[in-house]
C-alpha positions as CSV (number, residue, x, y, z in Angstrom):
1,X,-26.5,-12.5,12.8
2,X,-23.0,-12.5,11.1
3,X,-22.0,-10.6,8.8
4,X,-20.8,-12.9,5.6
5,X,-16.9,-12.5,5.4
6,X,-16.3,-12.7,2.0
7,X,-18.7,-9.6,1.5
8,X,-16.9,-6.3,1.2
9,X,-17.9,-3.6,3.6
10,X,-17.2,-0.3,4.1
11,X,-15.1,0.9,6.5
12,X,-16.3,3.8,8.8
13,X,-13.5,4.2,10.2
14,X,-12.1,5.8,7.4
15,X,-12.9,8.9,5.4
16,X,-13.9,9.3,2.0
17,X,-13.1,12.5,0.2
18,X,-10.1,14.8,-0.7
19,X,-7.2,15.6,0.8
20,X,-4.5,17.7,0.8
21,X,-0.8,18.2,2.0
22,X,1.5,16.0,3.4
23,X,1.0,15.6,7.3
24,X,-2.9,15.0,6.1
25,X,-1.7,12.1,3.4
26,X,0.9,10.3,6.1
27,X,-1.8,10.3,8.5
28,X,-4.2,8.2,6.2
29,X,-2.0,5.7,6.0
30,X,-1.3,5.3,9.5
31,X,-5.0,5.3,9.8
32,X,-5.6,2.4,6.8
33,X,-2.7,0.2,8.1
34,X,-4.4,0.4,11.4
35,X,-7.7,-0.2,10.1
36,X,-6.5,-3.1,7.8
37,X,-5.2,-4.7,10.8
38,X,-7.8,-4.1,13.1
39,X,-11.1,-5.7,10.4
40,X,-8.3,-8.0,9.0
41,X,-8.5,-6.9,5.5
42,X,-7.4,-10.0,3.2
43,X,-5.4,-7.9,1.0
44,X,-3.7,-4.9,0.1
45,X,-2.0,-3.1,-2.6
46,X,0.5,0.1,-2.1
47,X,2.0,1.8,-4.9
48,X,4.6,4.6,-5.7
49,X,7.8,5.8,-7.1
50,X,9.6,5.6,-4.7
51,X,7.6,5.6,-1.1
52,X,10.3,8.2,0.0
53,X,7.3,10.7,1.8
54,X,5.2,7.3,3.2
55,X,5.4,6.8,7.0
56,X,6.7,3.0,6.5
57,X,9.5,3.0,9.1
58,X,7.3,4.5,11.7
59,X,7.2,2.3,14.6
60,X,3.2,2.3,15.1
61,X,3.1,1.5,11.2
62,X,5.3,-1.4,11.8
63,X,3.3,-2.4,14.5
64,X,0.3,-2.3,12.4
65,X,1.3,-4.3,9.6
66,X,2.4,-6.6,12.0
67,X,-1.2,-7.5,13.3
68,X,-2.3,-7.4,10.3
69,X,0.0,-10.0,9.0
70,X,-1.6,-13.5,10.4
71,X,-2.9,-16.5,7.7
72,X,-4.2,-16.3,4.5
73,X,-3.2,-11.9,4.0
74,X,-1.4,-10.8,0.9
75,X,0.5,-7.3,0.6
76,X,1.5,-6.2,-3.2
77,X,4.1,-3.4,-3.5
78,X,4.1,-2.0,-6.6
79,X,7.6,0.8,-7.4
80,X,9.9,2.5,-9.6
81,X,13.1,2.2,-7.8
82,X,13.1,0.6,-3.6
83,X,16.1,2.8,-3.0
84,X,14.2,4.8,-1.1
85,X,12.5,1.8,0.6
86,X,15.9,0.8,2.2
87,X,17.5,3.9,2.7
88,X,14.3,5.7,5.0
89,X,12.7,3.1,6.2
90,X,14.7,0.7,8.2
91,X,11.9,-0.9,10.3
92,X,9.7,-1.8,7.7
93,X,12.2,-3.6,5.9
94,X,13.3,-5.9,8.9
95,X,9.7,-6.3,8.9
96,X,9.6,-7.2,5.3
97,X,12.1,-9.9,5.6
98,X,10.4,-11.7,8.1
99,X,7.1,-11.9,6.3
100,X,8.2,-12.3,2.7
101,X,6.1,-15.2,2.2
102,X,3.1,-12.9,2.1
103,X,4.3,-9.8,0.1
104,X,4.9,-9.8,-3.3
105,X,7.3,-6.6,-4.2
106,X,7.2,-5.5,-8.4
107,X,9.5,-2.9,-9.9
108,X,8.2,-0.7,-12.4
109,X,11.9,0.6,-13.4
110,X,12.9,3.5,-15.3
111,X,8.9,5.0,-15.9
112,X,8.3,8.6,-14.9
113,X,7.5,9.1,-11.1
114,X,4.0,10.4,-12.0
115,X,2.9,7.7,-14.0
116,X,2.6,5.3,-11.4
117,X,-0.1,5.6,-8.9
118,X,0.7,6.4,-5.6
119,X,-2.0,4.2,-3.7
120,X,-3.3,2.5,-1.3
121,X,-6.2,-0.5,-2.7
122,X,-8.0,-2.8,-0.6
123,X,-11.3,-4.4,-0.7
124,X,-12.2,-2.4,1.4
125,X,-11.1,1.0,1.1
126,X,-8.7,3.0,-1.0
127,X,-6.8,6.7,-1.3
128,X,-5.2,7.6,-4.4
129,X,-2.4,10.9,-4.6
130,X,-3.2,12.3,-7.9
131,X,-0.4,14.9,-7.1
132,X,2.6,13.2,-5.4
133,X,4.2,16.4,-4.9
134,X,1.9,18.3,-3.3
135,X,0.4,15.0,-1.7
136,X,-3.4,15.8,-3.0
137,X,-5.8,13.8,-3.7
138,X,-8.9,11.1,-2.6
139,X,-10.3,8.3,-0.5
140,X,-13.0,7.0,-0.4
141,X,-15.1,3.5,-0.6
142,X,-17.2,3.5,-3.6
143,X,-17.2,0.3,-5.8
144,X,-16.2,2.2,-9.1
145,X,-13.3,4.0,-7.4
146,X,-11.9,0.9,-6.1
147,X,-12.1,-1.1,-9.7
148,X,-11.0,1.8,-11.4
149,X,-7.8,1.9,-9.0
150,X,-7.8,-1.8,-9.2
151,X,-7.8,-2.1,-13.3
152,X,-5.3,1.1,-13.3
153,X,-3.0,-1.1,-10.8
154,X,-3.2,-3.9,-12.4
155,X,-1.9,-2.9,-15.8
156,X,1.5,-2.2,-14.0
157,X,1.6,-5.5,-12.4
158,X,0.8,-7.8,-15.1
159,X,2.1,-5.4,-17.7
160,X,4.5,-3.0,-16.9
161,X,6.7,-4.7,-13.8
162,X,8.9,-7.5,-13.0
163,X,9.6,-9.1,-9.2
164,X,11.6,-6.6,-7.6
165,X,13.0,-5.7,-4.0
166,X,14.2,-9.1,-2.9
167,X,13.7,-9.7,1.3
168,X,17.6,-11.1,1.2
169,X,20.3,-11.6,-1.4
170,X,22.0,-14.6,-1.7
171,X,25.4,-14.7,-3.0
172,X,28.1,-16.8,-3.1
């Protein structure tokens, strides 16, 4: 028997709960990436200031976005300010370049660094920092916590954000 693909499961491989500190946060999303390319989640969402403390550039994150990115897969990113984007995390934005027609990058502008959720959402599965500077806070794959995230999300990309972070700029 197949499992219908348009249902959303859990993911196992993946913890739900808290979690605290740095090194424990950058390791999640190593994990999610992986795990997104691995069950070939549809979509995903990532949001944050400034993604200056996200493991984007890594080589193995790279790599995993890179799987992940075959037909009919959408990547939002969701920011304050890309700065930091270009600056740390050379590899991801080579990366970025050559898959732009699947991502669609939105800049949040001047907003206070804390307002914006620092996030991963999928389907699937989805952490949420509530304290980006001490890199605290929850995963996990319950329906309400993923259209709670979702909704909270949502309101800064429909409301609250205009295209941002261009994959190349023209000129003349």
């Amino acid at each position: 028997m197949h499992a219908d693909p348009n249902q959303e499961q859990a993911t196992p491989a993946l913890p739900s709960g808290r979690f605290e500190g740095r090194e424990a946060f950058q390791k999640l999303v190593r994990d999610a990436l992986a795990c997104a390319a691995q069950e070939g989640w549809r979509e995903l969402i990532v949001s944050d200031a400034n993604f200056h403390d996200w493991p984007l550039g890594e080589r193995a994150v790279v790599e995993s976005l890179q799987q992940w990115a075959s037909g009919g897969r959408r990547l939002t990113m969701l920011a304050a300010d890309y700065a930091e984007v270009q600056r740390r995390h050379a590899r991801f934005v080579q990366w970025r370049v050559r898959w732009d027609h699947i991502i669609v990058c939105r800049r949040a502008g001047a907003v206070d660094a804390q307002d914006l959720p620092s996030a991963i959402w999928s389907p699937q599965w989805v952490l949420q920092r509530h304290d980006p500077l001490r890199c605290n806070g929850v995963t996990g794959v319950e329906p309400e916590r993923r259209i709670l995230l979702r909704e909270a999300i949502n309101e800064w990309l429909e409301r609250k954000s205009a295209p941002g972070f261009p994959a190349s700029t023209l000129g003349l």
